[in-house]
C-alpha positions as CSV (number, residue, x, y, z in Angstrom):
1,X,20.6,-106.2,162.4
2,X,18.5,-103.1,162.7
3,X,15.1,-103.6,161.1
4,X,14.5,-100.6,158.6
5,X,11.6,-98.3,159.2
6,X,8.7,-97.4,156.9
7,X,10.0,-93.7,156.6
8,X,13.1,-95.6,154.9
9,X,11.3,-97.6,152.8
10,X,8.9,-94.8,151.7
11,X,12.3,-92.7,151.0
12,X,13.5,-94.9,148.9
13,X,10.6,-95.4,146.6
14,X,10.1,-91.8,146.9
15,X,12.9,-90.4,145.3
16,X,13.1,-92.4,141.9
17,X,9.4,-91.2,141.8
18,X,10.5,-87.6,142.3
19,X,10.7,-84.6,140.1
20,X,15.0,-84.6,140.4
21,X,14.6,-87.8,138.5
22,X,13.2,-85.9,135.5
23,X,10.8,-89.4,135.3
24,X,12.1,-92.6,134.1
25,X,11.9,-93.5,130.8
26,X,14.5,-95.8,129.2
27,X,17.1,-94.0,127.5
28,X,16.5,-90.4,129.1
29,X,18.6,-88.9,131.6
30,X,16.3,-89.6,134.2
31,X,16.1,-92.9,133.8
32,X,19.7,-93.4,133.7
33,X,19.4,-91.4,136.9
34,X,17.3,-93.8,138.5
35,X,18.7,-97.0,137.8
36,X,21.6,-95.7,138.9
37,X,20.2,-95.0,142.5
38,X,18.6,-98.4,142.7
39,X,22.4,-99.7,141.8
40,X,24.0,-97.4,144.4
41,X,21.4,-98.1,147.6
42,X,21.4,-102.0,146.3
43,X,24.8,-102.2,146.9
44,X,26.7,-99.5,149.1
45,X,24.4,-97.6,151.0
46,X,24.7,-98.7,154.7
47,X,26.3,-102.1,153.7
48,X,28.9,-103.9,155.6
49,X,31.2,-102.2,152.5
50,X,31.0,-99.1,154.5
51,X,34.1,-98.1,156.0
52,X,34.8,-95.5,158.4
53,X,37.2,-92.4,157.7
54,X,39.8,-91.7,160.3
55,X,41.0,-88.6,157.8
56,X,37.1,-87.8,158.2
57,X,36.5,-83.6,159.8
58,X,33.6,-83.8,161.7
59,X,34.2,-80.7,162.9
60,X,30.7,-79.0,161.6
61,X,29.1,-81.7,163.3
62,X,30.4,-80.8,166.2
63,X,29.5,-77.0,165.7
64,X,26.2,-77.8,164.7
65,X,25.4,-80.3,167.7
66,X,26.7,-77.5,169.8
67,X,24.0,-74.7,168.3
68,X,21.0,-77.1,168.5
69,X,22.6,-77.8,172.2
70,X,22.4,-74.1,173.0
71,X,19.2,-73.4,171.5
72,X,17.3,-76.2,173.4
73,X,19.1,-74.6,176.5
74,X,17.7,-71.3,176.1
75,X,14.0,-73.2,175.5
76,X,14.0,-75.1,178.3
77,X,15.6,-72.3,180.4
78,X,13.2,-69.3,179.6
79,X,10.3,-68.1,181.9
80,X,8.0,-68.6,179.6
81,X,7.0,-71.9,177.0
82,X,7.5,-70.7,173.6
83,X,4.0,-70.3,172.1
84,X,3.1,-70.7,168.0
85,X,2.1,-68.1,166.2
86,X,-1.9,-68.2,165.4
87,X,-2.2,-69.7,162.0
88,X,1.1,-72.1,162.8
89,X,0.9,-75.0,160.6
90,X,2.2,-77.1,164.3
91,X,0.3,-75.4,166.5
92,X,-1.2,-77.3,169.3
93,X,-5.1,-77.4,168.8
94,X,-7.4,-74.7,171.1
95,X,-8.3,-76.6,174.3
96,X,-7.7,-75.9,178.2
97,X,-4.5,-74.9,179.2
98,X,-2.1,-77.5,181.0
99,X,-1.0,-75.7,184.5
C-alpha cells in the first residue's frame, strides 16, 4: 500500500474548506456539496473499486506527454540555460554564478 502524502491530506481538507463549496452549513447547497465529497473520496476515490477502462482514449495523454517531451528537449538542448525574468516570483536568489 502506498502511504499517502501530506500534499494529499492537505487537498483533501482543503477543498471542503474552499470557496467552490459556497461554505458548509446544513441544509445549503454547499453543504450538501461537501458531504457529498467526503461520501465520494470515502468510498471511490482510488479504492480497490476502481476499475480500469479498456474503451478508455488516452489519446490527449499521449499528445500532451509528447509536447512537455518536446519542450524539455528544446530546454535541455539550447546554447544557453533559460534565465527568469527579474521580478520572477521562481527566480533563483542573486548569488555567484555556477560555471
Amino acid at each position: 500500500m502506498t502511504p499517502i502524502t501530506v500534499a494529499e491530506i492537505d487537498g483533501y481538507l482543503r477543498f471542503p474548506a474552499s470557496d467552490a463549496i459556497e461554505g458548509r452549513a446544513p441544509g445549503t447547497r454547499g453543504g450538501r456539496l461537501a458531504v457529498e465529497y467526503l461520501k465520494w473520496t470515502s468510498r471511490r476515490y482510488h479504492q480497490p473499486s476502481d476499475e480500469y477502462r479498456p474503451d478508455l482514449d488516452l489519446s490527449g495523454a499521449v499528445q500532451l506527454s509528447e509536447i512537455v517531451l518536446q519542450f524539455g528537449r528544446q530546454i535541455a538542448d539550447a546554447p544557453k540555460m533559460p534565465t527568469c525574468n527579474a521580478d520572477a516570483e521562481f527566480r533563483r536568489p542573486a548569488g555567484p554564478e555556477k560555471p
